[in-house]
C-alpha positions in Angstrom: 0.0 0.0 0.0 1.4 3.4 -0.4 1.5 6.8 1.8 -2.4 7.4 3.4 -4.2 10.2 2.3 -6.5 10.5 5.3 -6.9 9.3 8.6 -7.0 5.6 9.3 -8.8 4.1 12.1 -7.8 0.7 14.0 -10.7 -0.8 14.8 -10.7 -2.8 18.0 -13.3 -6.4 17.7 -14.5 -7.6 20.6 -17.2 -5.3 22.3 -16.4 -2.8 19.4 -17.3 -3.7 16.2 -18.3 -7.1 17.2 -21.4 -6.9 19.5 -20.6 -10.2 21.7 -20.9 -8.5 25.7 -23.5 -10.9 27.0 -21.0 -14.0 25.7 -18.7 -12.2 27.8 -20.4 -12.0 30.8 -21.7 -15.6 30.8 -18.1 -16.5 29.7 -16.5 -15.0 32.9 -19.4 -16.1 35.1 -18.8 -19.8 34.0 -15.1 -19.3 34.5 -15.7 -17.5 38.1 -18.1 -20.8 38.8 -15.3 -23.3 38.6 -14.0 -21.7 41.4 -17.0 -21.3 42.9 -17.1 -17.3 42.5 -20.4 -15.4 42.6 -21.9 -14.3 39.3 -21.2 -10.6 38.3 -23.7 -8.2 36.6 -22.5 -6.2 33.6 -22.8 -3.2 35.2 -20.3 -4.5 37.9 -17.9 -6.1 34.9 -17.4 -2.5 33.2 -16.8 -0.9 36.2 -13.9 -3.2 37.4 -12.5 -4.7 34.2 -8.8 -4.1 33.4 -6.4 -5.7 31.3 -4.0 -7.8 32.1 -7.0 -10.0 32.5 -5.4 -11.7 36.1 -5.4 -8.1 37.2 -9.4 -7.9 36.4 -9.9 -11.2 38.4 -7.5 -9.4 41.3 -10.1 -7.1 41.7 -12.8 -9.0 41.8 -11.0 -11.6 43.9 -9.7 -9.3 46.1 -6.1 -11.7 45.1 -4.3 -12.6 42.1 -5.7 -16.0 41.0 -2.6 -19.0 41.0 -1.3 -20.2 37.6 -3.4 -23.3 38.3 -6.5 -21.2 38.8 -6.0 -18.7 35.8 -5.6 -21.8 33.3 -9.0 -23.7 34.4 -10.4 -19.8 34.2 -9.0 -19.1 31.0 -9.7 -22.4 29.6 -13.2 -22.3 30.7 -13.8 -18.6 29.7 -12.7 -19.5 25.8 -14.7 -22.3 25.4 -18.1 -21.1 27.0 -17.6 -17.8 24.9 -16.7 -20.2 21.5 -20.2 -21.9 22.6 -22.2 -18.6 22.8 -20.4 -16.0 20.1 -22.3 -17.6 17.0 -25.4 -15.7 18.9 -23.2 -12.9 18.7 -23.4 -10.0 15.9 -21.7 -6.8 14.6 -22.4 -3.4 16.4 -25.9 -1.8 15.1 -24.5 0.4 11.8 -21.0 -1.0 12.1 -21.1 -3.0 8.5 -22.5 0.8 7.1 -19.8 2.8 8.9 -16.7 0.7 7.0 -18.4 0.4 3.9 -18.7 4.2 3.6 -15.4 4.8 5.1 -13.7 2.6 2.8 -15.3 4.2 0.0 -14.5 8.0 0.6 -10.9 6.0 0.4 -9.6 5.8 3.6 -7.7 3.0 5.0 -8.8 0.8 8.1 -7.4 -2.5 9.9 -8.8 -4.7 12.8 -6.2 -5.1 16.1 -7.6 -7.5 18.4 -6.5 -9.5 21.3 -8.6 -12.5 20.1 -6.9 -15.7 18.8 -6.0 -15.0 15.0 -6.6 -17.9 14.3 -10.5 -17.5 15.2 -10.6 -14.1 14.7 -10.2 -14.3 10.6 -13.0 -16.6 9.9 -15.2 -14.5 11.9 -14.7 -11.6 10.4 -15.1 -13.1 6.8 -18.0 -14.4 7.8 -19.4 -11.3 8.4 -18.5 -10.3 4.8 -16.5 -7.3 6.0 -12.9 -8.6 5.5 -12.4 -6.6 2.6 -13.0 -3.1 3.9 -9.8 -3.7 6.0 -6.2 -3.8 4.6 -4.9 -5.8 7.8 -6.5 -8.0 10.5 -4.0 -8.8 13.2 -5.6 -10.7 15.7 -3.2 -12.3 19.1 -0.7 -15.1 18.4 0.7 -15.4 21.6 -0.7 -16.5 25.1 -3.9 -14.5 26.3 -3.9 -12.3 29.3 -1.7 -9.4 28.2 -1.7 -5.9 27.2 -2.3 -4.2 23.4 0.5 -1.7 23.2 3.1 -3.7 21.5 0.9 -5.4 19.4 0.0 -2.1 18.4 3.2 -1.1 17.8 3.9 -4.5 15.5 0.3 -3.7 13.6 1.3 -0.2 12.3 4.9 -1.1 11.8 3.0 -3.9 9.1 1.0 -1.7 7.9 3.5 0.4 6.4 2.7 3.9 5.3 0.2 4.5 7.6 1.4 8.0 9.7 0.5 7.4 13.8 0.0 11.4 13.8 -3.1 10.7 11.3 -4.3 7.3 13.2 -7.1 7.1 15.7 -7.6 3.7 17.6 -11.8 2.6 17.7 -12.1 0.4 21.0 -14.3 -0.1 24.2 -11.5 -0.4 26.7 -8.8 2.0 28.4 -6.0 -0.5 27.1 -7.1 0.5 23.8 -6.0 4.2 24.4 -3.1 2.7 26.2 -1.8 1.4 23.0 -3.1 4.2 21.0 -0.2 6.7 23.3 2.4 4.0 22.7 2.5 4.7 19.5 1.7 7.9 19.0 -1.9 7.6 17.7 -5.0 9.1 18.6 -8.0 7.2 20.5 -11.6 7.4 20.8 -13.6 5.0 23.2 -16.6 3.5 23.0 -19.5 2.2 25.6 -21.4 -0.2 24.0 -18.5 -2.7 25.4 -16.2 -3.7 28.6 -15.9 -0.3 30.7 -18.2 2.1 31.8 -18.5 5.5 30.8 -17.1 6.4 34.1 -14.0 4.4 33.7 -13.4 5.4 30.1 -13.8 9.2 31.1 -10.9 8.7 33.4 -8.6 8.0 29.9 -8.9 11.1 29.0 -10.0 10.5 25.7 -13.4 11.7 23.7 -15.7 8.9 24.8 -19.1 8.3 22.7 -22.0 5.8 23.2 -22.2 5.1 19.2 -19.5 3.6 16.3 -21.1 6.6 14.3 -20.1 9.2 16.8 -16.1 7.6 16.8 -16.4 8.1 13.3 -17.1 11.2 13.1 -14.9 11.9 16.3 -12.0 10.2 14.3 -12.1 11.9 11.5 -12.0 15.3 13.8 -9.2 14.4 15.5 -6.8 13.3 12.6 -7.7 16.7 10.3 
């Protein structure tokens, strides 16, 4: 691809363009059950949700959970979310919103700390994968941070200036990784965090993928 002409937006996937909130909640109340947690309400989940993961489970915990612990977790989390994600569907208007952005010519990729592996098929599935010119979903362990994928996405991307970049995503880690490298970041509450919590970023926060369109393109003129 050669030098961008506008701004380019990195989308984040889970609880961003990919509406899948509730799989997450019955994914980390099944996972909490194995060790005999108490369920948590959604409203509780975004207001104490963090990434690293452990860190979130810390919280909620009130200790880090033991490597033993944070496999049977993680392993029951993935599956029960693998079970329940084909309910799952795109963001109300998020199919419009890359369509047109792709057609005013403007560039776009996914970053997503979902397996690769799974993350690819889904989003073809959707019929979307060609409005992006990269989707770089996680190909090492789960449980960590964004920022140096980030910074391994735009290096990828090639041509695409940081200064001209805003980041799309429901969770404070997604600004994280938007500073690392320079970019800018708009969040969204449709997803993980509460307004409350996102607020404290420091970033525009909106309640629509329209509005952090429009709030992208602002912020990279």
């Amino acid at each position: 691809m050669g030098k961008q002409t506008g701004a380019h937006i990195v989308w984040d996937w889970n609880g961003t363009l990919f509406h899948d909130i509730d799989a997450i909640i019955g994914a980390t109340n099944a996972a909490f059950g194995e060790l005999g947690l108490e369920p948590i309400t959604l409203e509780r989940y975004r207001a104490l949700y963090c990434v690293p993961v452990p860190k979130f489970y810390e919280r909620l915990m009130g200790r880090l959970p033991t490597e033993a612990e944070w496999a049977v977790m993680d392993e029951t989390f993935h599956r029960y979310y693998t079970e329940h994600r084909v309910g799952c569907g795109l963001t109300v208007g998020a199919a419009e919103l890359l369509a047109e952005w792709r057609s005013a010519g403007r560039s776009q990729s996914i970053l997503s700390l979902y397996g690769h592996e799974e993350l690819v098929p889904l989003v073809r599935g959707f019929g979307i994968e060609p409005h992006f010119i990269r989707v770089d979903g996680r190909t090492g362990p789960s449980g960590g941070g964004k920022a140096e994928h980030m910074a391994r996405h735009l290096a990828a991307l090639g041509g695409v200036d940081p200064g001209r970049t805003v980041v799309i995503g429901d969770a404070a880690d997604d600004a994280v990784a938007a500073r690392h490298v320079g970019a800018r970041a708009v969040l969204y509450t449709g997803g993980s965090h509460s307004r409350a919590s996102l607020e404290a970023v420091g970033v525009p926060v909106v309640d629509t993928l329209a509005e952090a369109v429009v709030e992208a393109e602002r912020l990279a003129a």
